[in-house]
PDB file of the backbone (N, CA, C, O) and the ligand in Angstrom, with CONECT records:
HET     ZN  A 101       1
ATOM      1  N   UNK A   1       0.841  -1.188   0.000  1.00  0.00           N
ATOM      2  CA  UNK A   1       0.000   0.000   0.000  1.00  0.00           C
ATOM      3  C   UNK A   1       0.880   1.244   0.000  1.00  0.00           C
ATOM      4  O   UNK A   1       1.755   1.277   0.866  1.00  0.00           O
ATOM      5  N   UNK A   2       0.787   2.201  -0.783  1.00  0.00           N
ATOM      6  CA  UNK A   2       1.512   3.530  -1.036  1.00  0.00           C
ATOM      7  C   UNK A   2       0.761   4.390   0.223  1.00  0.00           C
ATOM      8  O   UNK A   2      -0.394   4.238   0.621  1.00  0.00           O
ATOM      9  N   UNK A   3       1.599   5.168   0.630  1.00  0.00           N
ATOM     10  CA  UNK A   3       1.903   6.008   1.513  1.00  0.00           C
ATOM     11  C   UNK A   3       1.685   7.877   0.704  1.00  0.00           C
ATOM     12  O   UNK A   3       2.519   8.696   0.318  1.00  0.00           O
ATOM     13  N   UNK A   4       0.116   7.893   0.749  1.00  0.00           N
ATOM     14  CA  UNK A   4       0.086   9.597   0.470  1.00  0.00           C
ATOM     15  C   UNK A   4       0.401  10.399   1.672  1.00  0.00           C
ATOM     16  O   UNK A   4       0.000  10.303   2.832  1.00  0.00           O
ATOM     17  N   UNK A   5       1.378  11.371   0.990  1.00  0.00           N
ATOM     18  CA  UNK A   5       1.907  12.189   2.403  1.00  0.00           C
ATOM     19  C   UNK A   5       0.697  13.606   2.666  1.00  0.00           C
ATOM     20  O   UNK A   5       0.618  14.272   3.698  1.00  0.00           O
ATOM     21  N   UNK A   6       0.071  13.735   1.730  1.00  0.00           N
ATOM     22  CA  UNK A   6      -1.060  14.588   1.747  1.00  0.00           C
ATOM     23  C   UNK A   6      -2.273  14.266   1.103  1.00  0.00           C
ATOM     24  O   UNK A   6      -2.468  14.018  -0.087  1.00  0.00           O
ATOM     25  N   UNK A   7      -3.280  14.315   2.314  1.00  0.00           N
ATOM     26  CA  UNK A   7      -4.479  13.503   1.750  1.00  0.00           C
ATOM     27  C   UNK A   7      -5.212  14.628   0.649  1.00  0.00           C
ATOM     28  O   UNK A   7      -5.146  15.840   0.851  1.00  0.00           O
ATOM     29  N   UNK A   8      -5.848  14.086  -0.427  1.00  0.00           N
ATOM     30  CA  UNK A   8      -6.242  14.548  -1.539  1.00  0.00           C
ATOM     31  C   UNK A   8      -7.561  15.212  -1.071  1.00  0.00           C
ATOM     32  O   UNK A   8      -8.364  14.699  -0.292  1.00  0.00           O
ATOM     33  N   UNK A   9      -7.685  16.615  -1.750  1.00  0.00           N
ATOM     34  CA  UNK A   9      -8.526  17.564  -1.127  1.00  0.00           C
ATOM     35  C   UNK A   9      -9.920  17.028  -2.468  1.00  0.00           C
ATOM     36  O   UNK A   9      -9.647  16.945  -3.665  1.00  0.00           O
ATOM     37  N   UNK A  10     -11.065  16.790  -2.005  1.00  0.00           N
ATOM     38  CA  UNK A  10     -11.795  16.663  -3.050  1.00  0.00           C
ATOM     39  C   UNK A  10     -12.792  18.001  -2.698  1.00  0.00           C
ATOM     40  O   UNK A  10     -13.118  18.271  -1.542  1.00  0.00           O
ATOM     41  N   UNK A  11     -13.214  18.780  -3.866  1.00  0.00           N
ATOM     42  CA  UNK A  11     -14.615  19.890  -3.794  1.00  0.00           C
ATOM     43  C   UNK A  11     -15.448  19.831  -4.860  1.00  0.00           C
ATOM     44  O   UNK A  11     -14.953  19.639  -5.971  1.00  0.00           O
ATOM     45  N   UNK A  12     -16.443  19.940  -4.753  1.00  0.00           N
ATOM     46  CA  UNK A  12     -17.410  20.183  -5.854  1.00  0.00           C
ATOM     47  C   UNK A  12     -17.209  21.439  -6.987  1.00  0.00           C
ATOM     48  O   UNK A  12     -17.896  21.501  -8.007  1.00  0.00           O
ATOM     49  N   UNK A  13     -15.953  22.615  -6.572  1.00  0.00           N
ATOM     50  CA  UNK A  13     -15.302  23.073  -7.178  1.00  0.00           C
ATOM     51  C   UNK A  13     -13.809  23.088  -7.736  1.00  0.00           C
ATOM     52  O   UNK A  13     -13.143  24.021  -8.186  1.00  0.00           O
ATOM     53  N   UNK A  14     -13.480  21.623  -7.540  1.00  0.00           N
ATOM     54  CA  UNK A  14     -12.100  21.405  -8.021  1.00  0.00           C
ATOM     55  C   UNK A  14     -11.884  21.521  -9.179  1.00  0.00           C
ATOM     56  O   UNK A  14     -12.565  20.784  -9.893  1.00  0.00           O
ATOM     57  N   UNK A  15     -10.775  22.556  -9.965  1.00  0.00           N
ATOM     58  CA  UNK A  15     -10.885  22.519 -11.457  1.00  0.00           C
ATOM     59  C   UNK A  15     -11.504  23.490 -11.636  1.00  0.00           C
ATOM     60  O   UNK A  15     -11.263  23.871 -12.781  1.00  0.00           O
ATOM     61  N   UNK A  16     -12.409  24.346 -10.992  1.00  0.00           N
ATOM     62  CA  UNK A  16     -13.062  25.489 -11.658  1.00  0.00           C
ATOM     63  C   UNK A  16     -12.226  26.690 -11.595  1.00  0.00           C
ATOM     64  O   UNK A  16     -11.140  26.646 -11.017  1.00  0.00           O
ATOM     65  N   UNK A  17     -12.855  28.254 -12.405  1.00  0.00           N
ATOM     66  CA  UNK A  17     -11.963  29.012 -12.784  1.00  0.00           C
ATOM     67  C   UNK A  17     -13.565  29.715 -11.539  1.00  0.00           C
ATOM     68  O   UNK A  17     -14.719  29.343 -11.323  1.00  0.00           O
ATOM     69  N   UNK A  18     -12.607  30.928 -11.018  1.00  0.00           N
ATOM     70  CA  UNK A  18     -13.462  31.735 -10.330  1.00  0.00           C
ATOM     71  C   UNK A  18     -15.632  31.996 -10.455  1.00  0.00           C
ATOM     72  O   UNK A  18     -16.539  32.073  -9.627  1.00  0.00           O
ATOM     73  N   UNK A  19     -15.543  32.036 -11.832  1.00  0.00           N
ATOM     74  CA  UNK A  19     -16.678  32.566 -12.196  1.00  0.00           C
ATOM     75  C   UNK A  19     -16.969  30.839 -12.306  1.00  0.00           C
ATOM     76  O   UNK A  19     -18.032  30.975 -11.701  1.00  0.00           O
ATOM     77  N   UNK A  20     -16.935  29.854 -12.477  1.00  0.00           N
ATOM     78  CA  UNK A  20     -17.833  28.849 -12.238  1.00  0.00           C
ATOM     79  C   UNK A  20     -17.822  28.512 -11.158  1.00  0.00           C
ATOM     80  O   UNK A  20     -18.394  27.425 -11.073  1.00  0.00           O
ATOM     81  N   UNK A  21     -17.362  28.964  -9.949  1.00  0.00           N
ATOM     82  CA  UNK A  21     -17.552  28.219  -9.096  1.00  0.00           C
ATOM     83  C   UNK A  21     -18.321  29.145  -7.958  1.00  0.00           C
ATOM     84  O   UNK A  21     -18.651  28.819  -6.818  1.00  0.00           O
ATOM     85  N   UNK A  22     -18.546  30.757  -8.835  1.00  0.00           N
ATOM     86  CA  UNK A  22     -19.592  31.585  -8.613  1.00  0.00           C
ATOM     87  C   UNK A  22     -20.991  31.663  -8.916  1.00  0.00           C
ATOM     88  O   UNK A  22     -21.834  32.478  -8.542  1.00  0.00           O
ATOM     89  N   UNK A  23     -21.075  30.695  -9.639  1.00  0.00           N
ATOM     90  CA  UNK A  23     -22.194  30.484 -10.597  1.00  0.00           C
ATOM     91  C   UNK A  23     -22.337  29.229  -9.994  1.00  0.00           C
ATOM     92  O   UNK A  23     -23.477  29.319  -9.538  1.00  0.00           O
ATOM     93  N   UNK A  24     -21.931  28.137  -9.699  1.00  0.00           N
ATOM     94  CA  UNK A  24     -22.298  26.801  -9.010  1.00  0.00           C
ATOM     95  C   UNK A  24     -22.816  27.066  -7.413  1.00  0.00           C
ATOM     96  O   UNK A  24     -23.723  26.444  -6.859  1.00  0.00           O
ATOM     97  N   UNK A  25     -22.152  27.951  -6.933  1.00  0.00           N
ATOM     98  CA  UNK A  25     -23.015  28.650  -5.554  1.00  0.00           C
ATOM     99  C   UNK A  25     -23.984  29.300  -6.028  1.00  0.00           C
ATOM    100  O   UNK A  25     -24.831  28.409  -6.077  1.00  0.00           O
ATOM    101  N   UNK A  26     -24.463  30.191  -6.404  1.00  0.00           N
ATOM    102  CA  UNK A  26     -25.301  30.753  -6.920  1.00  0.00           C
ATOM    103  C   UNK A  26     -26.693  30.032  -7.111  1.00  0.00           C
ATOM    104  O   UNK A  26     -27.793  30.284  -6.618  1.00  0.00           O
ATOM    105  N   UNK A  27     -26.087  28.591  -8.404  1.00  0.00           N
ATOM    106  CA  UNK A  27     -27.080  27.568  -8.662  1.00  0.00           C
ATOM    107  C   UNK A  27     -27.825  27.143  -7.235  1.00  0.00           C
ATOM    108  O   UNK A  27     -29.030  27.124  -6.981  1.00  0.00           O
ATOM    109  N   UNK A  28     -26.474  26.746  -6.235  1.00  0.00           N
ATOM    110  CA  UNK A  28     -26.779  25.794  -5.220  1.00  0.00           C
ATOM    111  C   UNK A  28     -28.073  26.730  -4.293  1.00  0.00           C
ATOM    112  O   UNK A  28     -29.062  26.099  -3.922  1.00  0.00           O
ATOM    113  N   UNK A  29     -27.980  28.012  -4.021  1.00  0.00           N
ATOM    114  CA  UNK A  29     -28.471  29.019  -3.491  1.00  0.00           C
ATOM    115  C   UNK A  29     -30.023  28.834  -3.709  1.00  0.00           C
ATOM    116  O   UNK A  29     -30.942  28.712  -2.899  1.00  0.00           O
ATOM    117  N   UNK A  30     -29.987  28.858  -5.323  1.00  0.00           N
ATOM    118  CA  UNK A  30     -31.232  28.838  -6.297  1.00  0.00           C
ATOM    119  C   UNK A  30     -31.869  27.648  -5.846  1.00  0.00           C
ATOM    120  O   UNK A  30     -33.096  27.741  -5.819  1.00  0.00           O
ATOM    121  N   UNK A  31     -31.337  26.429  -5.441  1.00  0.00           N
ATOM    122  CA  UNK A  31     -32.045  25.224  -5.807  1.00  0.00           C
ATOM    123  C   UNK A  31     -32.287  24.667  -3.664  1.00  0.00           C
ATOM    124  O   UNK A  31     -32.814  23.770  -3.007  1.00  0.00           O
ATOM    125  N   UNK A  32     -31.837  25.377  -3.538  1.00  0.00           N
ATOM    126  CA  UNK A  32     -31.962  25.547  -1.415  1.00  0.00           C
ATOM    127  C   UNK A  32     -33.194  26.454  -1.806  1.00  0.00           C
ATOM    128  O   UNK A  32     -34.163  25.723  -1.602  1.00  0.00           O
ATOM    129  N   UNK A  33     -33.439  27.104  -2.049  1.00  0.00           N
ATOM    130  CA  UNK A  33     -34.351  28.106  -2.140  1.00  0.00           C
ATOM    131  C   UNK A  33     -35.271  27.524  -2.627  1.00  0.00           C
ATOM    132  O   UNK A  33     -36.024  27.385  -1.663  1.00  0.00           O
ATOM    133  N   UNK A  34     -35.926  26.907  -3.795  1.00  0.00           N
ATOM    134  CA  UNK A  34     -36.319  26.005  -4.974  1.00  0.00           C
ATOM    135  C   UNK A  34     -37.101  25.043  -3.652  1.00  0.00           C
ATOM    136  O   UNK A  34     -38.281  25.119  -3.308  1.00  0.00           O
ATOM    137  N   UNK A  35     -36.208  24.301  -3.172  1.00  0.00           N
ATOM    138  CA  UNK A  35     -36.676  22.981  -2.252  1.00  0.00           C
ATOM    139  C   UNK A  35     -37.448  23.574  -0.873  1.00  0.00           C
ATOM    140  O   UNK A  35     -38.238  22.856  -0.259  1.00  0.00           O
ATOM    141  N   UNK A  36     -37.235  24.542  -0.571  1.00  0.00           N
ATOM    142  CA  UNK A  36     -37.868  25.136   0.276  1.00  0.00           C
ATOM    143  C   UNK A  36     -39.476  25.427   0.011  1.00  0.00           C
ATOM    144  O   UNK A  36     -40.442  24.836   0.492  1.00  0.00           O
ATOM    145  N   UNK A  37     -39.445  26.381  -0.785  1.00  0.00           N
ATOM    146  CA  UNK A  37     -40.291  26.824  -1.285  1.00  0.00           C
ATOM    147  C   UNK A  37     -41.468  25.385  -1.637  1.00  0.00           C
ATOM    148  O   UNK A  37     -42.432  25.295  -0.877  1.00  0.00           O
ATOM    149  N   UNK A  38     -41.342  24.441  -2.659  1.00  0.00           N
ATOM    150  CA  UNK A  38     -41.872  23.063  -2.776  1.00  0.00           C
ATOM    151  C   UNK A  38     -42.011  22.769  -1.397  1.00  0.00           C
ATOM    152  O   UNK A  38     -43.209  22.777  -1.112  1.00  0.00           O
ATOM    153  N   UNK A  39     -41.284  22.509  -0.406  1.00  0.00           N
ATOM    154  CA  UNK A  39     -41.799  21.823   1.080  1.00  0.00           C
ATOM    155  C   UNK A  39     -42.958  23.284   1.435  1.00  0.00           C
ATOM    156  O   UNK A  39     -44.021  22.800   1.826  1.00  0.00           O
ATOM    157  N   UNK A  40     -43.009  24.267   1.418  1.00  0.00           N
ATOM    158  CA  UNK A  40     -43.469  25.514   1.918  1.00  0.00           C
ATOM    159  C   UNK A  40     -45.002  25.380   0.724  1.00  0.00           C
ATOM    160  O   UNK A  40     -46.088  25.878   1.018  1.00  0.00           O
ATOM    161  N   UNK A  41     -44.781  24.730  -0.387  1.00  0.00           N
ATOM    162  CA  UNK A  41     -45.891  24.749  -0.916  1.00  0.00           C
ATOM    163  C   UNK A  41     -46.139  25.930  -1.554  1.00  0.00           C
ATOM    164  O   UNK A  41     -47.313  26.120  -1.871  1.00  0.00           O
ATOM    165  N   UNK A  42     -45.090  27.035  -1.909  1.00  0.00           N
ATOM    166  CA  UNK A  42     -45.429  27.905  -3.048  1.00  0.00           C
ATOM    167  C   UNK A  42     -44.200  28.409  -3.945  1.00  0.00           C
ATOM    168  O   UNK A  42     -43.650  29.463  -4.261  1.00  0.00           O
ATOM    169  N   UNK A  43     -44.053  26.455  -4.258  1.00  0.00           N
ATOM    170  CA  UNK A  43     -42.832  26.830  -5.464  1.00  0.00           C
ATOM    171  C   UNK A  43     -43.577  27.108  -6.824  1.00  0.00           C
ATOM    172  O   UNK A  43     -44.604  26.533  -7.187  1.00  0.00           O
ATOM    173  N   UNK A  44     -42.823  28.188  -7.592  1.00  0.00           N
ATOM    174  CA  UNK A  44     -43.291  28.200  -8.735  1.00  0.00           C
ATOM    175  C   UNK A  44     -43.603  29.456  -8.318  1.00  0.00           C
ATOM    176  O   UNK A  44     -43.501  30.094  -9.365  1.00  0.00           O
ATOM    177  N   UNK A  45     -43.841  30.039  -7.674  1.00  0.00           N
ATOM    178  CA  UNK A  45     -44.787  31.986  -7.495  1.00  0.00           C
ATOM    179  C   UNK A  45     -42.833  32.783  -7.301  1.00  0.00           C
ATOM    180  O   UNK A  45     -41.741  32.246  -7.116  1.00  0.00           O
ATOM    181  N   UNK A  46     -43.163  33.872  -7.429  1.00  0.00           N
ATOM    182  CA  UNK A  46     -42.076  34.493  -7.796  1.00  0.00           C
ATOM    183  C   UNK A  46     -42.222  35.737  -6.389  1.00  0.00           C
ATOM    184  O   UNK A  46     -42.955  36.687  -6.116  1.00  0.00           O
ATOM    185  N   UNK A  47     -40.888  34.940  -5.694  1.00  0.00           N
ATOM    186  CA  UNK A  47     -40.941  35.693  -3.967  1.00  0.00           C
ATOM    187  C   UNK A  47     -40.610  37.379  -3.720  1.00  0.00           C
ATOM    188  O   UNK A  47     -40.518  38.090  -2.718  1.00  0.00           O
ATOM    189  N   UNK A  48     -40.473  37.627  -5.357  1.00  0.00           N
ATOM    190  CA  UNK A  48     -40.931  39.109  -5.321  1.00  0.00           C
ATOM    191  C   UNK A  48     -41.898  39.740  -5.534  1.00  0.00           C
ATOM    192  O   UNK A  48     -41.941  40.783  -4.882  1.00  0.00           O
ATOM    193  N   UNK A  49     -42.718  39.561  -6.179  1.00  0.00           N
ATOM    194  CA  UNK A  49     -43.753  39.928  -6.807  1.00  0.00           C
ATOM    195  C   UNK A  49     -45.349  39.442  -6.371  1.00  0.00           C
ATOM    196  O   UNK A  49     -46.287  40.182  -6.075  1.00  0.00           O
ATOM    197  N   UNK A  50     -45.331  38.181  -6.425  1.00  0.00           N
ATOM    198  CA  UNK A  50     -45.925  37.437  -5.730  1.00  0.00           C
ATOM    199  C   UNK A  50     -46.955  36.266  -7.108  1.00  0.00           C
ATOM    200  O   UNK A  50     -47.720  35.320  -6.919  1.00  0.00           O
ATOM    201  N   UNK A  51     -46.418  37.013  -8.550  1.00  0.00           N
ATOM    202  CA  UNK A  51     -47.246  36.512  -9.469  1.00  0.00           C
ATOM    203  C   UNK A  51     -46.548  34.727  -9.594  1.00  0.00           C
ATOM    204  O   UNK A  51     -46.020  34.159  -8.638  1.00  0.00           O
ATOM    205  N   UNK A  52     -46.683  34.240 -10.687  1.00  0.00           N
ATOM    206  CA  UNK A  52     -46.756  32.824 -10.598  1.00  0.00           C
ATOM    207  C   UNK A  52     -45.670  32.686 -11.825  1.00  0.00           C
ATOM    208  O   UNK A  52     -46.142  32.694 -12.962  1.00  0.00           O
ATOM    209  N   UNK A  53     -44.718  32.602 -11.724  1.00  0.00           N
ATOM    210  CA  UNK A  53     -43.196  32.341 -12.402  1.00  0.00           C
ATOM    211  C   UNK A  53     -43.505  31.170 -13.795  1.00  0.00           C
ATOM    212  O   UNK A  53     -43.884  29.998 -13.793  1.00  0.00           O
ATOM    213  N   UNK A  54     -43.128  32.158 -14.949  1.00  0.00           N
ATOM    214  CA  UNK A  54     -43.931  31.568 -16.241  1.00  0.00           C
ATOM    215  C   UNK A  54     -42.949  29.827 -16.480  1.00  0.00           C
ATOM    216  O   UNK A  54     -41.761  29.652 -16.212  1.00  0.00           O
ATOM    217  N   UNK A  55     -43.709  29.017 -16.916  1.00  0.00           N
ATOM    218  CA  UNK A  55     -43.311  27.664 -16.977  1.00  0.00           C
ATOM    219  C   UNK A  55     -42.235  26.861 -17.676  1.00  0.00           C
ATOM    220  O   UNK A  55     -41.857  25.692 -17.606  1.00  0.00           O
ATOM    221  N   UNK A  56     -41.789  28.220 -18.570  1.00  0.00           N
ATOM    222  CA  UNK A  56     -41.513  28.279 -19.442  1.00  0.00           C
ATOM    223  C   UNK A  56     -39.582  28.744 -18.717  1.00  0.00           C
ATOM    224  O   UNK A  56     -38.567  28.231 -19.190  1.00  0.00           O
ATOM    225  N   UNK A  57     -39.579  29.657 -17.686  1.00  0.00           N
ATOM    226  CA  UNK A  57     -38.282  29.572 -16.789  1.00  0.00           C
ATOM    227  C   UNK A  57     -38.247  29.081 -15.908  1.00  0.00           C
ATOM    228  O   UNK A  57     -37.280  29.165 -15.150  1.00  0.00           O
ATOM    229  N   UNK A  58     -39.668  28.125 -15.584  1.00  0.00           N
ATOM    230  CA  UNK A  58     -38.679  26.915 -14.820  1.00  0.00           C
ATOM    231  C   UNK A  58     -38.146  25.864 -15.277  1.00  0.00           C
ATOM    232  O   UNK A  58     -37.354  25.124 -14.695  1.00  0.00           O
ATOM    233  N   UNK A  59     -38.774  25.725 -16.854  1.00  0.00           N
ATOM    234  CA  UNK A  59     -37.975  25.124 -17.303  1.00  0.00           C
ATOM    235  C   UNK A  59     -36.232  25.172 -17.443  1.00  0.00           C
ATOM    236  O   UNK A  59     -35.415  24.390 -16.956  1.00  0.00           O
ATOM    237  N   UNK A  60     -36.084  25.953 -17.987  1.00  0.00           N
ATOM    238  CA  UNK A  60     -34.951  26.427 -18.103  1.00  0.00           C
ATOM    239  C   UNK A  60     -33.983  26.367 -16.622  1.00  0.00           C
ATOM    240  O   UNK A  60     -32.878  25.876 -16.395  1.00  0.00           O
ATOM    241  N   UNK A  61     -34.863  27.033 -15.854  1.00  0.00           N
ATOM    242  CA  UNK A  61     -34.061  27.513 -14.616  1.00  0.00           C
ATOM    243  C   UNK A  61     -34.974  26.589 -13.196  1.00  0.00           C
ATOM    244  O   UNK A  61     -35.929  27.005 -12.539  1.00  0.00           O
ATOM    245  N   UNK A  62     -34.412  25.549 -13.107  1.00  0.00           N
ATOM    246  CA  UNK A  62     -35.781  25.034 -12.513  1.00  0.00           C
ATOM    247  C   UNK A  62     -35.857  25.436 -10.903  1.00  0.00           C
ATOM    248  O   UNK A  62     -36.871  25.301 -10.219  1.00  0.00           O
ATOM    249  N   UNK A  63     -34.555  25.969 -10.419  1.00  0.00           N
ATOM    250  CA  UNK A  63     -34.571  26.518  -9.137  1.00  0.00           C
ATOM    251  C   UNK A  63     -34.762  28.199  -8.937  1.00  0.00           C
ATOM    252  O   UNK A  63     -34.421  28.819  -7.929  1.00  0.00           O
ATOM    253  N   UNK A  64     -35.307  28.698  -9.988  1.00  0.00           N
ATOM    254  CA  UNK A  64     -35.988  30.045  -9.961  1.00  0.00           C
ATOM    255  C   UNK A  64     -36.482  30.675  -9.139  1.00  0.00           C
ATOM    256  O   UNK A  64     -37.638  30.269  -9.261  1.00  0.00           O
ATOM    257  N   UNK A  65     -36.526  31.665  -8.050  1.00  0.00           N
ATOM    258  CA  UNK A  65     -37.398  31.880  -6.905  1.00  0.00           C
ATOM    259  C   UNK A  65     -38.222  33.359  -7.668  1.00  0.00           C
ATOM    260  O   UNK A  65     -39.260  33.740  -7.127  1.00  0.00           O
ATOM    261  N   UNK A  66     -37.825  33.940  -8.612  1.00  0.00           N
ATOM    262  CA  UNK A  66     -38.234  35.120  -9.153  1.00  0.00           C
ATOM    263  C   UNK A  66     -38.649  35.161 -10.414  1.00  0.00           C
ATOM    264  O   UNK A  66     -37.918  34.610 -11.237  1.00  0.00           O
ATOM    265  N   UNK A  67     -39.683  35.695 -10.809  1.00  0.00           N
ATOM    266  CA  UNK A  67     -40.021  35.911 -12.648  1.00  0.00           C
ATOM    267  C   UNK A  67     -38.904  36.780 -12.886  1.00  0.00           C
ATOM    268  O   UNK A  67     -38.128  37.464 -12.219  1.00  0.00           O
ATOM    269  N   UNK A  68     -39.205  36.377 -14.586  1.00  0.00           N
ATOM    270  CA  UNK A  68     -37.931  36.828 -15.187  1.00  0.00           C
ATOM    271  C   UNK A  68     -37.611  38.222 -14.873  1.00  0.00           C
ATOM    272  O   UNK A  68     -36.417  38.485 -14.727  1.00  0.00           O
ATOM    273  N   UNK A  69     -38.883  39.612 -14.681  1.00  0.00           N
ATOM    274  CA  UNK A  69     -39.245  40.680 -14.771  1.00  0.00           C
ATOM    275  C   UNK A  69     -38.222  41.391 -13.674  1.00  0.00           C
ATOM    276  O   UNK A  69     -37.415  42.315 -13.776  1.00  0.00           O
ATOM    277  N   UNK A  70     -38.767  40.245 -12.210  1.00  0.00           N
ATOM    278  CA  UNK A  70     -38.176  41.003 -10.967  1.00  0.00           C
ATOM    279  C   UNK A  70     -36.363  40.012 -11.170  1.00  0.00           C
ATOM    280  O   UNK A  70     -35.262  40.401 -10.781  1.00  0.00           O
ATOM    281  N   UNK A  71     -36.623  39.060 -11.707  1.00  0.00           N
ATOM    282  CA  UNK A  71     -35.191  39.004 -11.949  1.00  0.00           C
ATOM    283  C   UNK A  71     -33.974  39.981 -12.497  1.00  0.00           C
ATOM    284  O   UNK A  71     -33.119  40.676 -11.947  1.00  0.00           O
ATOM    285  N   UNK A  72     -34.227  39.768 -13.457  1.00  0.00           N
ATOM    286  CA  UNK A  72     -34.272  41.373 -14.376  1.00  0.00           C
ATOM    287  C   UNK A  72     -33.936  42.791 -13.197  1.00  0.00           C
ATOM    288  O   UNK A  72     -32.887  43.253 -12.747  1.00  0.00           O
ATOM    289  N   UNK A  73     -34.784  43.000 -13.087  1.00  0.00           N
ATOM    290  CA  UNK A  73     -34.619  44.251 -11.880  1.00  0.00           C
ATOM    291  C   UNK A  73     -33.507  43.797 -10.698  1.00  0.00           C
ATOM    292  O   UNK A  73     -32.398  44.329 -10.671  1.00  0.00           O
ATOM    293  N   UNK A  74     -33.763  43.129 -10.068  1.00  0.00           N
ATOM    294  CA  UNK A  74     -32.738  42.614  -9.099  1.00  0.00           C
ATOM    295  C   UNK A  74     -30.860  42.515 -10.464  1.00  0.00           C
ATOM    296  O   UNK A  74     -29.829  43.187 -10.403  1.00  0.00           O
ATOM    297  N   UNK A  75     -31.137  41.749 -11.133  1.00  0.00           N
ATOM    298  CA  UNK A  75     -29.457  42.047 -11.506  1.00  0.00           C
ATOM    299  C   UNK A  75     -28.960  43.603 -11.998  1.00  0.00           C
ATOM    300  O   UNK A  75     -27.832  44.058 -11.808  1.00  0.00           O
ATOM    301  N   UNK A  76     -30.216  44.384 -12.757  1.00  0.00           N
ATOM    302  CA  UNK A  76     -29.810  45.232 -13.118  1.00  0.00           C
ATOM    303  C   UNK A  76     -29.558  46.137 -11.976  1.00  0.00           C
ATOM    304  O   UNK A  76     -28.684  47.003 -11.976  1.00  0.00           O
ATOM    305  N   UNK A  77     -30.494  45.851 -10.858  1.00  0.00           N
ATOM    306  CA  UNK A  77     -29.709  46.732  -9.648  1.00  0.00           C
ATOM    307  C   UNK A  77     -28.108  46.677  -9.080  1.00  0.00           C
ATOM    308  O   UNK A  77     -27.378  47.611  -8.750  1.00  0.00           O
ATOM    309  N   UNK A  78     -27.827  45.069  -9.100  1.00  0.00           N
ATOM    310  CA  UNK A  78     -27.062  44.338  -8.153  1.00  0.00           C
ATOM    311  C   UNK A  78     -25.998  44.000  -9.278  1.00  0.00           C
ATOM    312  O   UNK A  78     -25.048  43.403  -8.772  1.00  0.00           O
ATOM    313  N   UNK A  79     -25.828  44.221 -10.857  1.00  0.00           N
ATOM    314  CA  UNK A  79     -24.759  43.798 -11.744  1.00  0.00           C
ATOM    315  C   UNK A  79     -24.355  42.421 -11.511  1.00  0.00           C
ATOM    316  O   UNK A  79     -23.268  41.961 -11.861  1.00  0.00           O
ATOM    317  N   UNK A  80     -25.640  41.523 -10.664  1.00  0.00           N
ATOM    318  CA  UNK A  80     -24.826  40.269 -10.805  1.00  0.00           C
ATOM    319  C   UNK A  80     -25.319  39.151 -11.824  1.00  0.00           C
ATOM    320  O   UNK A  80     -25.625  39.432 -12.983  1.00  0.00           O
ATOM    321  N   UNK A  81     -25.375  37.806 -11.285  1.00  0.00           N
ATOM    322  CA  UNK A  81     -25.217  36.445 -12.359  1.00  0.00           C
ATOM    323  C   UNK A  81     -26.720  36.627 -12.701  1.00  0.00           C
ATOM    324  O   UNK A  81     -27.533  36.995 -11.853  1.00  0.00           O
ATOM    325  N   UNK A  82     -27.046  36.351 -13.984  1.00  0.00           N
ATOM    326  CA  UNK A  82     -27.959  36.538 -14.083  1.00  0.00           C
ATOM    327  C   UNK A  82     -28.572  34.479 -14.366  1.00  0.00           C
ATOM    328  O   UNK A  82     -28.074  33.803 -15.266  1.00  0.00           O
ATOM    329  N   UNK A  83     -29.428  34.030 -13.593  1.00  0.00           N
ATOM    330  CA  UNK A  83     -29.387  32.478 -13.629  1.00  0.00           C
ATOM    331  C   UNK A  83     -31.038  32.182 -14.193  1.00  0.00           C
ATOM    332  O   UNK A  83     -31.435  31.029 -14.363  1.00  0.00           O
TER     333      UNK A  83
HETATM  334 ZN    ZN A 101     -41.875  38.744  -9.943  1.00  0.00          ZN2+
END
């Protein structure tokens, strides 16, 4: 049996470059939020607004907590990821 003198670091971001592994938190954020909301019983409504998040971005985005609209508004405030 070989002898590692340093045990091997494993992450769910090993290999990534800054911005993916900003965007994989981000996701993870989205989809904590996502599962909540489903146990809470009002996944799918958009926790800004309060309207009902078109079907069409959850496809796409299936851990969505916002329509595209207040999404939209929130990055253009905040310059961030837009998911
Ligand atoms: Zn909204």
């Amino acid at each position: 049996m070989e002898v590692i003198g340093k045990k091997e670091e494993y992450s769910a971001f090993r290999g990534d470059t800054h911005h993916e592994r900003l965007k994989k938190k981000v996701s993870m954020i989205y989809i904590k939020n996502a599962l909540t909301a489903i146990h809470e019983g009002v996944y799918g409504v958009c926790i800004a607004c309060g309207e009902k998040i078109p079907i069409n971005r959850l496809k796409i985005v299936p851990g969505a907590v916002r329509c595209t609209s207040c999404e939209e508004k929130i990055q253009n405030q905040c310059g961030g990821i837009l998911i």
